[in-house]
mmCIF file as gemmi writes it, N, C-alpha and C atoms, coordinates in Angstrom:
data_model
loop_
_atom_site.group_PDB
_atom_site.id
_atom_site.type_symbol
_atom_site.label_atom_id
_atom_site.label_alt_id
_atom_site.label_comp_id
_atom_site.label_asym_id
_atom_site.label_entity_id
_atom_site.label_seq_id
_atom_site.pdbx_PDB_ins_code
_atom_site.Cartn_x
_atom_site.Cartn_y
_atom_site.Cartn_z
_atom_site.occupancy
_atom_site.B_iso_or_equiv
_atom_site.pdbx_formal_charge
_atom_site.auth_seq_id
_atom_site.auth_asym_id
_atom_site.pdbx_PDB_model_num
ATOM 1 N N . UNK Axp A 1 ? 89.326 108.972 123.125 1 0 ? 1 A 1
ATOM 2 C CA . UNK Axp A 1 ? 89.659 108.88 121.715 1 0 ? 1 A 1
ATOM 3 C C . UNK Axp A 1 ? 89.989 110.277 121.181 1 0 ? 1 A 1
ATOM 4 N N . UNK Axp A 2 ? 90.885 110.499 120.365 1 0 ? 2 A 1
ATOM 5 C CA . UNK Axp A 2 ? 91.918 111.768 119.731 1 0 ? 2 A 1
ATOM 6 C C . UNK Axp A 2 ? 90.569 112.005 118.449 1 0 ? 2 A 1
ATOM 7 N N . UNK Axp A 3 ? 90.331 113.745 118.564 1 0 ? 3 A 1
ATOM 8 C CA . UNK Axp A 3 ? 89.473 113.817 117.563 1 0 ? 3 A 1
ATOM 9 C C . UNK Axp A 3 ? 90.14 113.889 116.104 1 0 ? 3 A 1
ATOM 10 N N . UNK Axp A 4 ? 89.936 113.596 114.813 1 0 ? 4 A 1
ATOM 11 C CA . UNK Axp A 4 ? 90.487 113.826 113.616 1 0 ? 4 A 1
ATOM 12 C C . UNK Axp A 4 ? 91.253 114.718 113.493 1 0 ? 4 A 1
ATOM 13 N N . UNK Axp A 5 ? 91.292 116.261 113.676 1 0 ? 5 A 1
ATOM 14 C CA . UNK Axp A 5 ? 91.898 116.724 113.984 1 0 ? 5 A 1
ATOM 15 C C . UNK Axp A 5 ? 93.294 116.459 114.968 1 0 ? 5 A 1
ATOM 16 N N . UNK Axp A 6 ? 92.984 116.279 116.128 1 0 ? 6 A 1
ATOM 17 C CA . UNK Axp A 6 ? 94.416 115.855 117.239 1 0 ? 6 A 1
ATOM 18 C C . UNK Axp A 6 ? 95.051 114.821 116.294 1 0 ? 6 A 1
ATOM 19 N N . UNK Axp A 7 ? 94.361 114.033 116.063 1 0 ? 7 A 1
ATOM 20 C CA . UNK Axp A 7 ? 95.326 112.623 115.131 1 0 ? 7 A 1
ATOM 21 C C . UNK Axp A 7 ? 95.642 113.569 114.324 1 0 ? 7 A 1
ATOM 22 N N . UNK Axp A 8 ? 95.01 114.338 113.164 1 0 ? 8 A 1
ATOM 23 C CA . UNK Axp A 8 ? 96.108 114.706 112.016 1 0 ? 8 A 1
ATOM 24 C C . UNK Axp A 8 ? 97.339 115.799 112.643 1 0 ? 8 A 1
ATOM 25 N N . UNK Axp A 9 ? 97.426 116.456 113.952 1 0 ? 9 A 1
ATOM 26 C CA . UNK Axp A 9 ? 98.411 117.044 114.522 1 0 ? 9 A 1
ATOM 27 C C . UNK Axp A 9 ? 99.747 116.663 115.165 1 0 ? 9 A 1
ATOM 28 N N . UNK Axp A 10 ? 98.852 115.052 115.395 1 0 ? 10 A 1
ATOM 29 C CA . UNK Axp A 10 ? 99.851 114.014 116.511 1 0 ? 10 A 1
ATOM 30 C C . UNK Axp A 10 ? 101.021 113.555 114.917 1 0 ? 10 A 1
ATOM 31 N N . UNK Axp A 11 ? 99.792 113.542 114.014 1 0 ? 11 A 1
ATOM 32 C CA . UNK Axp A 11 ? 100.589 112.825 112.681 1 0 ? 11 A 1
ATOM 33 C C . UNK Axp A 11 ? 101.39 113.342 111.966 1 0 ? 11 A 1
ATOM 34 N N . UNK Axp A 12 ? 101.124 114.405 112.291 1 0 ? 12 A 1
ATOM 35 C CA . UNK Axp A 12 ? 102.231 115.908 111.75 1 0 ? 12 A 1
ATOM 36 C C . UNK Axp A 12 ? 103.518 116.079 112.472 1 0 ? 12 A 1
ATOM 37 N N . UNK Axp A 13 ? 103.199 115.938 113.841 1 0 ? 13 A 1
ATOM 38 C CA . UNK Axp A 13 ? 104.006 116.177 114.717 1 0 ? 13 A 1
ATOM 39 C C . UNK Axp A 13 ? 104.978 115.119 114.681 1 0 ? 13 A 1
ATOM 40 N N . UNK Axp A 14 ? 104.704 114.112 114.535 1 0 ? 14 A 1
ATOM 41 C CA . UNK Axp A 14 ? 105.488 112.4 114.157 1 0 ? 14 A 1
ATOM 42 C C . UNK Axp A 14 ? 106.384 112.724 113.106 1 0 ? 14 A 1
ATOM 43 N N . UNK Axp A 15 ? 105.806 113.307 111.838 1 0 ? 15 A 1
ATOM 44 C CA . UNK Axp A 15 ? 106.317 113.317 110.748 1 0 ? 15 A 1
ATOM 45 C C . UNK Axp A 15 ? 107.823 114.045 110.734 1 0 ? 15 A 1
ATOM 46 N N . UNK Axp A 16 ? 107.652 115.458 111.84 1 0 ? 16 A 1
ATOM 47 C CA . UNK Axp A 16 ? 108.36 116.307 111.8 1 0 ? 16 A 1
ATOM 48 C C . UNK Axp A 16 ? 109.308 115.479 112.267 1 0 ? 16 A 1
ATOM 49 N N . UNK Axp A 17 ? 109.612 115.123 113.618 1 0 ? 17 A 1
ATOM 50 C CA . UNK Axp A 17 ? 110.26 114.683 114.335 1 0 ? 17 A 1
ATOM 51 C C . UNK Axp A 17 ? 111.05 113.449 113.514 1 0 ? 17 A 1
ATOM 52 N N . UNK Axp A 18 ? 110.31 112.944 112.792 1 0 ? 18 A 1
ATOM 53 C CA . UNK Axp A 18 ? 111.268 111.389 112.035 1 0 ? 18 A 1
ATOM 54 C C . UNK Axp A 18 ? 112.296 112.093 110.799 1 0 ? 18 A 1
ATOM 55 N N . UNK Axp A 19 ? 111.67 112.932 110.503 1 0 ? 19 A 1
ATOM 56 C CA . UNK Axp A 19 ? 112.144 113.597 108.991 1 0 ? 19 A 1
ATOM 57 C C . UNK Axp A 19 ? 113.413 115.017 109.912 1 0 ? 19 A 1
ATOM 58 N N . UNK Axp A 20 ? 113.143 115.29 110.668 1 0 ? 20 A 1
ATOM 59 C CA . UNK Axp A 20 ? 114.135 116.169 111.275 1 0 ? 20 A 1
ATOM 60 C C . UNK Axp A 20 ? 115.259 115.4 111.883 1 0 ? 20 A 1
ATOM 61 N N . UNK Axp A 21 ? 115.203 114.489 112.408 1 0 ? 21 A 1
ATOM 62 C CA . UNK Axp A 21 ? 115.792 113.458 112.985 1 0 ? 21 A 1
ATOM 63 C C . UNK Axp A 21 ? 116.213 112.555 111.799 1 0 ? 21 A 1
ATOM 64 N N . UNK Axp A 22 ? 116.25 112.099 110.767 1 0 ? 22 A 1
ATOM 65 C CA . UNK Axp A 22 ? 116.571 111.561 110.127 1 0 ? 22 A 1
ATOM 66 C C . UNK Axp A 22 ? 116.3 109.93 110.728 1 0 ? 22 A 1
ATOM 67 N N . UNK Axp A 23 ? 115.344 109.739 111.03 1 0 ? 23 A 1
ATOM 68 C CA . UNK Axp A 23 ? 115.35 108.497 111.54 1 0 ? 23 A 1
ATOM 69 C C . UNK Axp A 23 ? 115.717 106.917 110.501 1 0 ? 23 A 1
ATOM 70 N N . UNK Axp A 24 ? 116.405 107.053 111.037 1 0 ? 24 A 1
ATOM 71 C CA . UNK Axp A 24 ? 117.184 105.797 110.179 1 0 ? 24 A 1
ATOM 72 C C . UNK Axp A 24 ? 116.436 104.454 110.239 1 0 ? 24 A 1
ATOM 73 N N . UNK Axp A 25 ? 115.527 104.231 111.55 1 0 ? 25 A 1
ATOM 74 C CA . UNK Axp A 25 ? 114.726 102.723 111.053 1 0 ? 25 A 1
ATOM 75 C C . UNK Axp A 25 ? 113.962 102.66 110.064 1 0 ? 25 A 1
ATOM 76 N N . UNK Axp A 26 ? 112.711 104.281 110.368 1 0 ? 26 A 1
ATOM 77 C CA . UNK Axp A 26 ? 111.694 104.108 109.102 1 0 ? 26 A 1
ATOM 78 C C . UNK Axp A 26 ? 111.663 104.591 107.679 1 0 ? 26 A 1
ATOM 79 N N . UNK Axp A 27 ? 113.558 104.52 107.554 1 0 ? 27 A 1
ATOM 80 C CA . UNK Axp A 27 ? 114.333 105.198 106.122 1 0 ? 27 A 1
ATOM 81 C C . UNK Axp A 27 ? 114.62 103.529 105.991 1 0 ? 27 A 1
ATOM 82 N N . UNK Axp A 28 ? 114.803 102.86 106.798 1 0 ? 28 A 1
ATOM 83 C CA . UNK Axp A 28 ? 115.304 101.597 106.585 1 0 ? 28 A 1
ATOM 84 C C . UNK Axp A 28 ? 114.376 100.415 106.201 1 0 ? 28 A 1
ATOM 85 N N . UNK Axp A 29 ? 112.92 100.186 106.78 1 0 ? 29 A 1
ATOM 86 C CA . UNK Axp A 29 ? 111.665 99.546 107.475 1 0 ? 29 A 1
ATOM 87 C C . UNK Axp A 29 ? 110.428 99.906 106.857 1 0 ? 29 A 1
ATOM 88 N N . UNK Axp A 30 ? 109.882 98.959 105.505 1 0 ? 30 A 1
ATOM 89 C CA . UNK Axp A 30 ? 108.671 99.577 104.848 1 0 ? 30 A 1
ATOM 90 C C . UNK Axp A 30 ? 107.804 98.16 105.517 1 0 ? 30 A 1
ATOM 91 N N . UNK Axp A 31 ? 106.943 97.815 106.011 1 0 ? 31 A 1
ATOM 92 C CA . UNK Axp A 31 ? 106.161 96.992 106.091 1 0 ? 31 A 1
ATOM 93 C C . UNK Axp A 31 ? 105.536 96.604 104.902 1 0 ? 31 A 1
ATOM 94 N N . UNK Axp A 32 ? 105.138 97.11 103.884 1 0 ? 32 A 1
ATOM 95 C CA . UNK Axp A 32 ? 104.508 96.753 102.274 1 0 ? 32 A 1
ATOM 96 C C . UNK Axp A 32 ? 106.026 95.756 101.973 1 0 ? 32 A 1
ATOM 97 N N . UNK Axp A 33 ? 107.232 95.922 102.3 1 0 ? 33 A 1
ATOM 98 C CA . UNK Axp A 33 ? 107.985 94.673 101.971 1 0 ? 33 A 1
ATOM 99 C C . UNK Axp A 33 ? 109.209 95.403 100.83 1 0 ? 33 A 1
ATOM 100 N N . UNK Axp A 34 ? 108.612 96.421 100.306 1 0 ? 34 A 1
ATOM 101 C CA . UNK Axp A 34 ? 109.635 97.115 99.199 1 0 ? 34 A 1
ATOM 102 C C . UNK Axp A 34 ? 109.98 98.765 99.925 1 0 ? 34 A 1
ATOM 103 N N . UNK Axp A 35 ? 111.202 98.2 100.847 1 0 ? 35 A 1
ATOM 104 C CA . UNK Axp A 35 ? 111.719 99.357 101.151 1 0 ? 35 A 1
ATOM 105 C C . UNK Axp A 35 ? 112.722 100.011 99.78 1 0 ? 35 A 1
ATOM 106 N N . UNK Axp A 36 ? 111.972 101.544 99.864 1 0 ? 36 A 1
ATOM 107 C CA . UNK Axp A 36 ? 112.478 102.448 98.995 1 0 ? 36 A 1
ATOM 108 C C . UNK Axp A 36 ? 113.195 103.636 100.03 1 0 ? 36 A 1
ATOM 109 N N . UNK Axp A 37 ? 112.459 103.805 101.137 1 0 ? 37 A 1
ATOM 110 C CA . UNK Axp A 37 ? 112.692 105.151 101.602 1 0 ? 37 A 1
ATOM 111 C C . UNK Axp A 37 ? 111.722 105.185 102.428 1 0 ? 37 A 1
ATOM 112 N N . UNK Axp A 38 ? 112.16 106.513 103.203 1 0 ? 38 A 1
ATOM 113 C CA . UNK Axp A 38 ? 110.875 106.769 104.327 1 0 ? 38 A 1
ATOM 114 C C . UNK Axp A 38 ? 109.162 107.056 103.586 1 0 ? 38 A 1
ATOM 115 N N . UNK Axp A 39 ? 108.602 106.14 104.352 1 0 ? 39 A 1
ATOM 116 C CA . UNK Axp A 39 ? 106.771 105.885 103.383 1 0 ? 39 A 1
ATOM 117 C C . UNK Axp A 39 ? 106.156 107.474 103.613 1 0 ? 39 A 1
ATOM 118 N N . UNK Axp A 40 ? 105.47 107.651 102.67 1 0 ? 40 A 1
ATOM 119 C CA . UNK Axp A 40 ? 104.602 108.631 103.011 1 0 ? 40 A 1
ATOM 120 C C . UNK Axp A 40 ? 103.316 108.381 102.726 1 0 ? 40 A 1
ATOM 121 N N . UNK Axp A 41 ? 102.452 109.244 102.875 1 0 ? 41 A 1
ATOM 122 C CA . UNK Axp A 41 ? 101.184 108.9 102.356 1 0 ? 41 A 1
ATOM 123 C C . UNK Axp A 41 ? 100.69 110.275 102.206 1 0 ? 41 A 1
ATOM 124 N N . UNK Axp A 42 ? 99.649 110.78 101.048 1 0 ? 42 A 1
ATOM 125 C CA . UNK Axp A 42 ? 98.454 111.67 101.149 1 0 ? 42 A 1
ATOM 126 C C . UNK Axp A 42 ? 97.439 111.671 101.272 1 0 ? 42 A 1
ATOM 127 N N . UNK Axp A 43 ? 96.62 112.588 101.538 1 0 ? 43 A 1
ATOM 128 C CA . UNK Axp A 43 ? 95.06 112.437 101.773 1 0 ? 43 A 1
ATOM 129 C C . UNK Axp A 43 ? 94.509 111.753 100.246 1 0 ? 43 A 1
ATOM 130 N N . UNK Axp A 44 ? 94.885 112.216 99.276 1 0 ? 44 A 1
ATOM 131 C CA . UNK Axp A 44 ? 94.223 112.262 98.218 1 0 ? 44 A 1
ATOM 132 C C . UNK Axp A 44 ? 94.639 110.431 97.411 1 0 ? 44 A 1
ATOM 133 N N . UNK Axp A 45 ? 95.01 109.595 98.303 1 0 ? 45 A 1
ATOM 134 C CA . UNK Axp A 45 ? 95.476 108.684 97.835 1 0 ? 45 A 1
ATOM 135 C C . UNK Axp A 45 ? 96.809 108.301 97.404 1 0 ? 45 A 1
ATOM 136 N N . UNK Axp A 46 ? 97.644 109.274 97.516 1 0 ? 46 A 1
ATOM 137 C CA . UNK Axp A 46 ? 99.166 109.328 96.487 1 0 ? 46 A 1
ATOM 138 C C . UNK Axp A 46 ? 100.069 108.315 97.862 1 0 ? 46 A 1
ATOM 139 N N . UNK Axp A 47 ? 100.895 107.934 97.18 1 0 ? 47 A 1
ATOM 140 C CA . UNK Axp A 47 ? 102.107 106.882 98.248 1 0 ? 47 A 1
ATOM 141 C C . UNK Axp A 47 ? 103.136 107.533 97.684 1 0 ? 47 A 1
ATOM 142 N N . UNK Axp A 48 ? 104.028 107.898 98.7 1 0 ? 48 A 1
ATOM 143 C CA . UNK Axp A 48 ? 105.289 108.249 98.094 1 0 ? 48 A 1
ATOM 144 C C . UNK Axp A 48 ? 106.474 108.013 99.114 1 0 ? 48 A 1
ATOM 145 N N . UNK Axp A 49 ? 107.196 108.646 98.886 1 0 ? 49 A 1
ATOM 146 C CA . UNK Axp A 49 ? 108.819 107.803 99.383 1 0 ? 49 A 1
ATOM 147 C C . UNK Axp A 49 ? 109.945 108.885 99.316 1 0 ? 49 A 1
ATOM 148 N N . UNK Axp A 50 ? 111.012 109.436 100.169 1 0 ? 50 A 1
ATOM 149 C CA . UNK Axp A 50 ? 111.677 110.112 100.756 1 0 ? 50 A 1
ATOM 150 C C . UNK Axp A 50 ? 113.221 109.45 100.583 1 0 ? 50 A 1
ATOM 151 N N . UNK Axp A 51 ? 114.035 109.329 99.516 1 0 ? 51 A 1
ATOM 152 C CA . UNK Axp A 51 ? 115.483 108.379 100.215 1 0 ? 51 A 1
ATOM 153 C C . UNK Axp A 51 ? 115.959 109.131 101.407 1 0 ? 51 A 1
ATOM 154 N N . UNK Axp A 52 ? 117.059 107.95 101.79 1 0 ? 52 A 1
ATOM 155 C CA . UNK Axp A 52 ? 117.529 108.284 102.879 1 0 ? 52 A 1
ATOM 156 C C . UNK Axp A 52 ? 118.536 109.875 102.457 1 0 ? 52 A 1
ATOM 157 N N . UNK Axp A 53 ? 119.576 109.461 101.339 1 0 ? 53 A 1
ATOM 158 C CA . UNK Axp A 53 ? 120.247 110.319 100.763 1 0 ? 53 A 1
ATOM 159 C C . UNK Axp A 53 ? 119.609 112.324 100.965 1 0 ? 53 A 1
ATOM 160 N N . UNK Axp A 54 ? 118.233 111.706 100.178 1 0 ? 54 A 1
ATOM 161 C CA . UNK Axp A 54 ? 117.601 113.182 100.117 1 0 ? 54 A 1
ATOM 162 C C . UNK Axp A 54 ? 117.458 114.152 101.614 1 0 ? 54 A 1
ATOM 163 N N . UNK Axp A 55 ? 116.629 112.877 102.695 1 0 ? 55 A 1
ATOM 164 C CA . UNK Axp A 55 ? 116.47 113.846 104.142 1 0 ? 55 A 1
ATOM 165 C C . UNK Axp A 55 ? 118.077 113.958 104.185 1 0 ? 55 A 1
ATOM 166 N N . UNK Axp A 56 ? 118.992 113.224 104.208 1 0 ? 56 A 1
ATOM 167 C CA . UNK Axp A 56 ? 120.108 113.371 105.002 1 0 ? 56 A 1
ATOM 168 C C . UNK Axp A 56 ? 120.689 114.718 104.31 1 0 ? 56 A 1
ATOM 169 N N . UNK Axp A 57 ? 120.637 115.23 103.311 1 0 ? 57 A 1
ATOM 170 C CA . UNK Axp A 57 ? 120.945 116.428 102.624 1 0 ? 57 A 1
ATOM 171 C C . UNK Axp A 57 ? 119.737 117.288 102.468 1 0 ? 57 A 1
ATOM 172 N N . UNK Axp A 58 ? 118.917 117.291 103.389 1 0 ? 58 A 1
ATOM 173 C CA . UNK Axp A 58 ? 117.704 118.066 103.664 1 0 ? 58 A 1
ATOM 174 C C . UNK Axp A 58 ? 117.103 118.739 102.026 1 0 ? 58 A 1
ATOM 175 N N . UNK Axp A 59 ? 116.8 117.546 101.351 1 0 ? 59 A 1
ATOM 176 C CA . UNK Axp A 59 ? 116.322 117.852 100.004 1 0 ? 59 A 1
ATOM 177 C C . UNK Axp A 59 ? 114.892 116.828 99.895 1 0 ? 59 A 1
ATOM 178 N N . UNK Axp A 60 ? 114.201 117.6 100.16 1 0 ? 60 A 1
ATOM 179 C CA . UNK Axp A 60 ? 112.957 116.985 100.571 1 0 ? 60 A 1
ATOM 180 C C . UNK Axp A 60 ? 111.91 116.785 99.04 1 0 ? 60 A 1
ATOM 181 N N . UNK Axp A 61 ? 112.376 115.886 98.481 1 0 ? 61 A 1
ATOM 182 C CA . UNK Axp A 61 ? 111.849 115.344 97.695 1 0 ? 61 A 1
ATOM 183 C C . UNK Axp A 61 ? 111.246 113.824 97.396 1 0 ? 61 A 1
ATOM 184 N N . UNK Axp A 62 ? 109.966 114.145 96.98 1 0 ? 62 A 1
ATOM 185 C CA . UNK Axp A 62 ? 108.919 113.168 96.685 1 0 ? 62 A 1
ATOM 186 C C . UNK Axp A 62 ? 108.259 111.907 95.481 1 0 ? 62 A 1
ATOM 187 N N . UNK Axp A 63 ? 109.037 110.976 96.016 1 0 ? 63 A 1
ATOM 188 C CA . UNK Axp A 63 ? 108.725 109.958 95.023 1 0 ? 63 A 1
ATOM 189 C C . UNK Axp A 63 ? 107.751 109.2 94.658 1 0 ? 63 A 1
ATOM 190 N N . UNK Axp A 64 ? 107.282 108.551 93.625 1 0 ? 64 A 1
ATOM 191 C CA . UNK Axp A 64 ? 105.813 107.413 93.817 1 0 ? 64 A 1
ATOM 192 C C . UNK Axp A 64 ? 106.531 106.451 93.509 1 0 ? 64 A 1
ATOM 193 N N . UNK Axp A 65 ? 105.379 105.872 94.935 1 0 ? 65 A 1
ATOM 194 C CA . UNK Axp A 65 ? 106.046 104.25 95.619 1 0 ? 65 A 1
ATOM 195 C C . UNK Axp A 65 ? 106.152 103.351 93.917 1 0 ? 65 A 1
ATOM 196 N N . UNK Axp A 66 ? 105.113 103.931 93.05 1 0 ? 66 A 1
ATOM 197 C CA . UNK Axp A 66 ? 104.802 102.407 92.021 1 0 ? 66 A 1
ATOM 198 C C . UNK Axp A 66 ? 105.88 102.939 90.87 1 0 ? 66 A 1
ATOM 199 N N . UNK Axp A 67 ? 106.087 104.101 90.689 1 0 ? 67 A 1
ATOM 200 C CA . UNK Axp A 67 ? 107.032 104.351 89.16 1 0 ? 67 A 1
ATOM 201 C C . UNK Axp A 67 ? 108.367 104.979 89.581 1 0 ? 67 A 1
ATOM 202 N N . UNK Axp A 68 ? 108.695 105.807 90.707 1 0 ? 68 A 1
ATOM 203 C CA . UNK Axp A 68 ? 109.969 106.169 91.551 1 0 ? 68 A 1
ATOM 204 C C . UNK Axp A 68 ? 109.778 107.473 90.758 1 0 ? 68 A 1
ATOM 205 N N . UNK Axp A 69 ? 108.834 108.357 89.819 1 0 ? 69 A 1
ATOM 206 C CA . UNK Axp A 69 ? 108.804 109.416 89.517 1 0 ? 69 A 1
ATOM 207 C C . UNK Axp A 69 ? 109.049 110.494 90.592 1 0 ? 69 A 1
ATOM 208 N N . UNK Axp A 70 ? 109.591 111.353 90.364 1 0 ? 70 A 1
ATOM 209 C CA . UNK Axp A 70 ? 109.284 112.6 91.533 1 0 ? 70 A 1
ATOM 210 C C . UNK Axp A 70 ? 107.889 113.248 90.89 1 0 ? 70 A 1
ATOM 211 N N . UNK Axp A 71 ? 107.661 113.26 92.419 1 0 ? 71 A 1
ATOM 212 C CA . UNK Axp A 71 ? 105.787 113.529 92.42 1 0 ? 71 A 1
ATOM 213 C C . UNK Axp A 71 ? 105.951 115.446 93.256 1 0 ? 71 A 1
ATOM 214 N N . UNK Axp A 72 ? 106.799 115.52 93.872 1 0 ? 72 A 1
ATOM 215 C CA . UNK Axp A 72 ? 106.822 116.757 94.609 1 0 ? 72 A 1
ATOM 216 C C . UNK Axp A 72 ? 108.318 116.742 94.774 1 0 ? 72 A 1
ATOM 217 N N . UNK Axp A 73 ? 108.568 118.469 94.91 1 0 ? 73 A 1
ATOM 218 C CA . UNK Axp A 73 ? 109.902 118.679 95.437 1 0 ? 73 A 1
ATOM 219 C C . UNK Axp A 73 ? 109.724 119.953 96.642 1 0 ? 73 A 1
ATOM 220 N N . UNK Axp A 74 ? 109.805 120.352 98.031 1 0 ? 74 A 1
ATOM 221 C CA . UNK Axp A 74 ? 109.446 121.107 99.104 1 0 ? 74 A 1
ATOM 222 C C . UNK Axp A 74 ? 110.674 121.681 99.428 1 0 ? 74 A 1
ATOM 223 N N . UNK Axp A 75 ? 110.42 122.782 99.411 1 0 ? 75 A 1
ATOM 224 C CA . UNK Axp A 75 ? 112.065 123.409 100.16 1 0 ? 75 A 1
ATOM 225 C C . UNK Axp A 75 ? 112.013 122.52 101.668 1 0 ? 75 A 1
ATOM 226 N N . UNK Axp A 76 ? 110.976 122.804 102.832 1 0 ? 76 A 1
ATOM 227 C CA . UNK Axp A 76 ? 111.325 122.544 103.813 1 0 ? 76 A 1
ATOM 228 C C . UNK Axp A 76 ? 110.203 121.501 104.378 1 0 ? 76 A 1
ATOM 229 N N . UNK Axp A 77 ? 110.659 120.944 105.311 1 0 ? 77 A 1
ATOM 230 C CA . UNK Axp A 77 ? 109.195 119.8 106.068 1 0 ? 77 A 1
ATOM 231 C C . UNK Axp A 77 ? 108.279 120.612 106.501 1 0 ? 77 A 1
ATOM 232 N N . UNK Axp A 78 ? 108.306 121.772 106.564 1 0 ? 78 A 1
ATOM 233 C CA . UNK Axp A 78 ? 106.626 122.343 106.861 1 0 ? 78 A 1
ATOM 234 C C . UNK Axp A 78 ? 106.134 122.828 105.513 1 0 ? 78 A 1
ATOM 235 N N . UNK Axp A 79 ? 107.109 122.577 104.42 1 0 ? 79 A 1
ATOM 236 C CA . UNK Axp A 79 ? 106.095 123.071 103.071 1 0 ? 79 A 1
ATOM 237 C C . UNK Axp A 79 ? 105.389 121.899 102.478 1 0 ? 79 A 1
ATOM 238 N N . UNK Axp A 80 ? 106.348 120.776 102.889 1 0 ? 80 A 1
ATOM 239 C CA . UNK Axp A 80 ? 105.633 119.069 102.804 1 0 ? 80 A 1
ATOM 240 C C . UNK Axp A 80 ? 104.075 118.908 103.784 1 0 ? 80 A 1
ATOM 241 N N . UNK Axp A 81 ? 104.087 119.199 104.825 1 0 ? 81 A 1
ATOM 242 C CA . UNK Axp A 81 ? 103.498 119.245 105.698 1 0 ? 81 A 1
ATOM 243 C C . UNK Axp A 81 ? 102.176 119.909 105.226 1 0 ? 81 A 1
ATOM 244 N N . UNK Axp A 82 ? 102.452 121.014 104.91 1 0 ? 82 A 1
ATOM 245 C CA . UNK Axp A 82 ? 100.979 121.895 104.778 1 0 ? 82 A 1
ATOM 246 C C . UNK Axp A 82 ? 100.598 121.737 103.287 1 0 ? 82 A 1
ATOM 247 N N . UNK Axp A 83 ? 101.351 120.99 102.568 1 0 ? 83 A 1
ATOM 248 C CA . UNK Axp A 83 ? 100.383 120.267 101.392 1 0 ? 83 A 1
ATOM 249 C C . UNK Axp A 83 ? 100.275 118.513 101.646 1 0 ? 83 A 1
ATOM 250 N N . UNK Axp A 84 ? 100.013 118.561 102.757 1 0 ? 84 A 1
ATOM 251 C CA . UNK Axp A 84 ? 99.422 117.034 103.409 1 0 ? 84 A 1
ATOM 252 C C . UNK Axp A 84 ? 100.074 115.874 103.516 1 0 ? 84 A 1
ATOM 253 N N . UNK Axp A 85 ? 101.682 115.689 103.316 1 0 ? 85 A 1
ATOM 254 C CA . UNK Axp A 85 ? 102.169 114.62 103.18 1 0 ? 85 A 1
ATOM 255 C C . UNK Axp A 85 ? 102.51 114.418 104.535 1 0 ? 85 A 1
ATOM 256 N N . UNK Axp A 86 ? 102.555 113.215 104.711 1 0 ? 86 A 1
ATOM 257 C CA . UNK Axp A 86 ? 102.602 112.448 106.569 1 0 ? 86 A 1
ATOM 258 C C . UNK Axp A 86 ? 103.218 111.643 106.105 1 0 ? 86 A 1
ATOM 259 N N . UNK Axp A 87 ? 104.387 110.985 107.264 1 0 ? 87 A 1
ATOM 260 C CA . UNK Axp A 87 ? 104.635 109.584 107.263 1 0 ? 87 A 1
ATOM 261 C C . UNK Axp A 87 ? 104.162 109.075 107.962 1 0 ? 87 A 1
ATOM 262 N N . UNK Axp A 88 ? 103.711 107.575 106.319 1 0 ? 88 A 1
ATOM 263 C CA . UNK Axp A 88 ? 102.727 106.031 107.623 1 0 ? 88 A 1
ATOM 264 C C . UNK Axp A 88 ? 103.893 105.206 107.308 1 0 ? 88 A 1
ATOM 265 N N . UNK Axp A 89 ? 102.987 104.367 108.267 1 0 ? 89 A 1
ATOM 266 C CA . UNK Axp A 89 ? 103.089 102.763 108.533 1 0 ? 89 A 1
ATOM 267 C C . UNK Axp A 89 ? 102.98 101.633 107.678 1 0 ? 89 A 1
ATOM 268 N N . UNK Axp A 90 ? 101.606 102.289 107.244 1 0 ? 90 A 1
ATOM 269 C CA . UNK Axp A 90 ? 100.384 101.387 106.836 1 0 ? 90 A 1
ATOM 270 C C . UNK Axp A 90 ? 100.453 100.823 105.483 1 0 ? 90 A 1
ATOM 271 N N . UNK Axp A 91 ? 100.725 99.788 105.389 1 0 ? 91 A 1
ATOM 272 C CA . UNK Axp A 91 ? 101.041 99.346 103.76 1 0 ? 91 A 1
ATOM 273 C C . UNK Axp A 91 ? 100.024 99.266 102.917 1 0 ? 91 A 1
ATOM 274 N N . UNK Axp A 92 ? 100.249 99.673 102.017 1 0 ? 92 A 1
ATOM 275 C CA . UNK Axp A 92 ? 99.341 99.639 100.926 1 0 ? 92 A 1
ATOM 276 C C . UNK Axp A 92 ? 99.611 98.642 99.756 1 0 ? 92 A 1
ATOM 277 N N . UNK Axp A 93 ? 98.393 98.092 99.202 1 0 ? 93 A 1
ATOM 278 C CA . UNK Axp A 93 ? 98.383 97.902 98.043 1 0 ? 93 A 1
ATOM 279 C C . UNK Axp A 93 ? 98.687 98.278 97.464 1 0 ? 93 A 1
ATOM 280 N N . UNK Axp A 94 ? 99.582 97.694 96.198 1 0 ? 94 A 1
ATOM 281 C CA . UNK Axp A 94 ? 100.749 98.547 95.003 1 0 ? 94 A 1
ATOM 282 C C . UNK Axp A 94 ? 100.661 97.856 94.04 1 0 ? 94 A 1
């Protein structure tokens, strides 16, 4: 079993790779059912959302899943990164 740590590195490392890559399924593919954009999640509870538009013009800005406010704007995916935003899976209640 991956200690908390390794998972939050493996989860980082995921993040980079989908958001550098522009991955087009999980820009496409929300499991909660209301695809907006690539899902994110924070530690602190926040849900937010990435359009496709924004990664594809490497404008890394941060939406909330429930009002589409911008919640954050990051020059780059490691400034997203080291203030805790990951992309999940995992659907949430909304």
């Amino acid at each position: 079993m991956l200690s908390r740590e390794e998972w939050r590195n493996d989860q980082r490392e995921r993040t980079r790779e989908i958001l550098e890559q522009v991955d087009i399924a999980t820009f496409m593919f929300d499991l909660s059912g209301m695809n907006k954009g690539c899902p994110l999640d924070h530690p602190d509870g926040r849900y937010g959302y990435i359009t496709l538009q924004d990664a594809l013009a490497e404008n890394w800005n941060i939406f909330d899943f429930k009002t589409d406010r911008l919640i954050g704007s990051y020059e780059s995916i490691d400034a997203l990164l080291e203030r805790g935003w990951t992309v999940t899976t995992v659907p949430r209640t909304l």
